[in-house]
N, C-alpha and C positions, 0 to 999 in steps of 0.2 A: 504493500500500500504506500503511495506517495505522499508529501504532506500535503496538509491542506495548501490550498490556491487560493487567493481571494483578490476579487477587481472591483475598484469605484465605480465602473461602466459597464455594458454588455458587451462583451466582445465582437468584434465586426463578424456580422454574419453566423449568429449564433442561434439567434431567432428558426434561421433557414433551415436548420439540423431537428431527423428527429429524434429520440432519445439512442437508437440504434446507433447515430452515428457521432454524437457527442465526442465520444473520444476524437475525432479530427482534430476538436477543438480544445479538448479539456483532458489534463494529465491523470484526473484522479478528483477527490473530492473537492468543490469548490463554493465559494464563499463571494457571493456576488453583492454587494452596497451600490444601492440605487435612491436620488435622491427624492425627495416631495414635500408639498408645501406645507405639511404638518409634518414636523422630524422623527418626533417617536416613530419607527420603524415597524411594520409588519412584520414577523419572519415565517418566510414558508419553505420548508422542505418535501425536496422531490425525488423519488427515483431509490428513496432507502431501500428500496425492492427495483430491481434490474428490470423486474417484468412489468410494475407497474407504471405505466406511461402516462395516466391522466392526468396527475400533477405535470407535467412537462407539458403537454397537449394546453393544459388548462393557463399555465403560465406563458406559452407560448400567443395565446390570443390576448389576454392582458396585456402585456406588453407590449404589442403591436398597434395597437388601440391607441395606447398611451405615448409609445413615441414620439407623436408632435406635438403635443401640448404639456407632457411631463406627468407626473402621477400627485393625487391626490393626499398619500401621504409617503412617507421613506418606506422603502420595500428594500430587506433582507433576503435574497434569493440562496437556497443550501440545494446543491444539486449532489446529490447522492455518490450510491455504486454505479460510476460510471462505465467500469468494466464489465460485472454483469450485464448493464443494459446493453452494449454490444452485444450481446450472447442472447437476450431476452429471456434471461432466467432470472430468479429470485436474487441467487448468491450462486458466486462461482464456488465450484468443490473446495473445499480449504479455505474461503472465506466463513468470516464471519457474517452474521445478521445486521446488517450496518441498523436495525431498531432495535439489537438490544444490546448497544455496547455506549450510550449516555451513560452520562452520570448518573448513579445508583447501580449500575450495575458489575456483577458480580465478578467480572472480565476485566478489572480497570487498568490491569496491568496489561491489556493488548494495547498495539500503536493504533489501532483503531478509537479505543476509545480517550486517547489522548488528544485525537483529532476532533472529537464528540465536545471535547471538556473546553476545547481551545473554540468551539464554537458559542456554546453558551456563555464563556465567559467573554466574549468581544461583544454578543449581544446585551449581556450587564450591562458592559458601559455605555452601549449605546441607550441603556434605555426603553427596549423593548416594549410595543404596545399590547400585543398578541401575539402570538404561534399557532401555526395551521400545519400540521403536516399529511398530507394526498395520499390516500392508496389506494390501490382495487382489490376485489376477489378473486378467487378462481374457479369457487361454486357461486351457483347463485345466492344474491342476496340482495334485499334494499339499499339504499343509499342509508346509511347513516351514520351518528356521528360517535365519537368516544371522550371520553373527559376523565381525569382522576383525581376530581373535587366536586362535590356536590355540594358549590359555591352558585351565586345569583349569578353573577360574572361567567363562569363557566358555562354556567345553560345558557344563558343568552347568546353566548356564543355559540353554543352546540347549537339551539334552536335554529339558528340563523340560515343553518342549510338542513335539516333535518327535524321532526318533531321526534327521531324515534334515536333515544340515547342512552348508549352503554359507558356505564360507570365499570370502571376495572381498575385492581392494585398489581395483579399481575399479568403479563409477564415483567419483569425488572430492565431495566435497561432501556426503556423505549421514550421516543423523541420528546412524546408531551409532558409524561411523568416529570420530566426533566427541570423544560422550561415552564412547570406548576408553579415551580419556586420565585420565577418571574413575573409571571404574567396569564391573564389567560388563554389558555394551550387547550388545543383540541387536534383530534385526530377525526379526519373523513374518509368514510369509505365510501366509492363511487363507482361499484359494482365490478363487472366484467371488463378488463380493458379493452380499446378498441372502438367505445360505442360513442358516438358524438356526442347525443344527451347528458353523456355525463362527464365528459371536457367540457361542455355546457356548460352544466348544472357549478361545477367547480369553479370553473371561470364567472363566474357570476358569482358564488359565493365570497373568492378573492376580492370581487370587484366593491361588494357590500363591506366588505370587514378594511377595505381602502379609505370608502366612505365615512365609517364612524369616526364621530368625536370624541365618544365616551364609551361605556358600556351602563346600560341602567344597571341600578344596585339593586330594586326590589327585584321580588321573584318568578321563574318564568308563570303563568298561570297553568293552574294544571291540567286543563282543559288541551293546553298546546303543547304536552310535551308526554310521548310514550317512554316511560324511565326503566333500562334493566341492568340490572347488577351480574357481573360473571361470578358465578360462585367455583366454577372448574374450571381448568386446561385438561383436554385428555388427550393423552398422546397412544401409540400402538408399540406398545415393548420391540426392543427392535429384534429378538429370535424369532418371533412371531409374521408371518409370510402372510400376504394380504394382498385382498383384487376384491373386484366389482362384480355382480351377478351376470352373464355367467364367466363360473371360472371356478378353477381345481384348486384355488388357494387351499391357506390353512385356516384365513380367515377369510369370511365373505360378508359382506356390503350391499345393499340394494344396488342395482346401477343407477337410480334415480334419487341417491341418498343427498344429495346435497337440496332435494324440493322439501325435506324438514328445519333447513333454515327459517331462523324467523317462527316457525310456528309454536303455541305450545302444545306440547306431549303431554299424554297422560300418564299416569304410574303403570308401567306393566307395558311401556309400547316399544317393540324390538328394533334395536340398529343394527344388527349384526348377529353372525350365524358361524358356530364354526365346522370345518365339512365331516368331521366323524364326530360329532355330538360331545366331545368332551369338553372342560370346562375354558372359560377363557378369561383372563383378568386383566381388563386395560390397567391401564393408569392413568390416574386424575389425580390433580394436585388442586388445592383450594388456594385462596389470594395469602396463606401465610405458609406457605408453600409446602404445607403437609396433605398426607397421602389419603385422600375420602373417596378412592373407587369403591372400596365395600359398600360406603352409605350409597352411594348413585347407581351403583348397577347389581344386577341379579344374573347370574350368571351360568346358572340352571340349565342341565338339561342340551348346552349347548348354543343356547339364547343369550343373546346379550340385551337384558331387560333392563327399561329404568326404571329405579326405585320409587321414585317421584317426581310430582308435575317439572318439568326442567321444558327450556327452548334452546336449541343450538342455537350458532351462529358458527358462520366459516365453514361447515361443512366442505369439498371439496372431494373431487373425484382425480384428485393428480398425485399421484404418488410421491411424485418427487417433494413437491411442496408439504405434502403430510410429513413426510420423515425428516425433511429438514426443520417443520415449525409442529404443526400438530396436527388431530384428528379433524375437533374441533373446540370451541367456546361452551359451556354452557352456564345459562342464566337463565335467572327470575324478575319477577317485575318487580320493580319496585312501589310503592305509594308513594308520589310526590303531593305535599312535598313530604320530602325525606325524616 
């Protein structure tokens, strides 16, 4: 990994690049100051995932826009793994998770997150208004937003492009957690990459969170805001062989597992099957990073049953991205307010 990069300007002809081709332009992680007529600084990071492009898509029409007449307020631009995104993978083999090596996290000793620590601290002194950082999925899911304070500031911010928002303390290491300490920090997800609407929808959201002056302090109303909390991470032991229906794994998957995204489950509804009926025991960690797969699943018989009403999020049918991060997410609703 290179050190960080960082320019006053956009570099000539950077705009024209899509995130595939980045490197032409850019050695490695980079650290863009752009000026605007109100100085506290936005900061948005993009590309912490190689594959996911919407953040670049989305910053790419912002910026264009604003060109000739300059931006409304100072825009922070953090352009990620830019070698994975040549590759359009998540993280290259041997890399790390460029979201989970910020500050807090338990890797501090990698040059990665040296790079992480030297970002948020030049965004101190700038002052920071907000943090936004872009990503997409790879199963389906809605557009929505993340936050790791169930602060007025923070929903409001979340609200702003999403009514439907996930409160999480795990996993460690990741961008917004970071910048909580700062300011208010949210994470967006903007589905499948790829799809215009939601370089849209992103780019429009940038453009609103340019806009503000302030952030109201009272609360969001609750009528406007669907609030869930991740109580797991579940990940798939990694002796353990897995595929999608059909298929002669050791473990088997719906092929249509990721359309339980978003919904809620009842107690007793199966995500998985293993092919000679014997037992099979994920692993789930809870937000203080102990092990509660017993409480969540039932494992019976060869079923992988949940214990109780739970909703995934993340799901995903890509191998590659489950072994590198996880299965999936799961949460409950919260009562806002909180």
């Amino acid at each position: 990994m290179t050190a960080l990069v960082t320019f006053d300007q956009l570099p000539a002809g950077l705009l024209e690049l899509e995130a595939a081709r980045l490197h032409e332009r850019l050695s490695g992680p980079t650290l863009i100051h752009l000026s605007g007529r109100r100085p506290e600084p936005l900061f948005v990071a993009v590309l912490l995932h190689g594959n996911e492009d919407t953040g670049w898509e989305a910053m790419r029409q912002v910026l264009s826009r604003h060109q000739p007449h300059g931006l409304p307020r100072a825009l922070s631009l953090f352009i990620g793994n830019v070698a994975a995104a040549r590759e359009g993978v998540r993280r290259l083999d041997g890399q790390v998770d460029y979201n989970r090596v910020w500050p807090g996290t338990p890797d501090a000793d990698r040059p990665e997150a040296a790079v992480m620590r030297q970002v948020l601290d030049e965004m101190a002194r700038r002052q920071v208004f907000a943090s936004v950082d872009i990503h997409n999925n790879t199963g389906l899911n809605p557009h929505y937003a993340c936050v790791n304070r169930l602060e007025p500031r923070f929903l409001q911010l979340a609200t702003l492009f999403s009514r439907i928002v996930v409160y999480f303390l795990r996993p460690l290491g990741v961008q917004s957690a970071a910048f909580a300490d700062l300011c208010p920090a949210v994470t967006i997800e903007c589905g499948k990459p790829g799809a215009a609407r939601s370089e849209t929808h992103a780019a429009d959201f940038i453009e609103a969170c340019l806009n503000l002056a302030s952030f109201p302090s009272h609360p969001v109303p609750p009528q406007d805001i669907d609030l869930y909390h991740t109580v797991a991470t579940v990940r798939i032991p990694e002796h353990i062989d897995f595929g999608f229906a059909p298929t002669a794994a050791e473990l088997i998957f719906p092929a249509d597992i990721d359309h339980l995204n978003f919904r809620e489950l009842p107690a007793g509804s199966v995500l998985g099957w293993m092919r000679d009926g014997q037992a099979c025991r994920l692993a789930a960690t809870d937000e203080h990073g102990e092990d509660v797969a017993p409480h969540l699943f039932d494992c019976r018989d060869g079923l992988v049953r949940l214990r109780r009403r739970l909703m995934p999020a993340m799901l995903t049918k890509d191998a590659r991205v489950i072994r590198q991060d996880c299965l999936c997410y799961l949460m409950e609703r919260v009562r806002y307010p909180a």
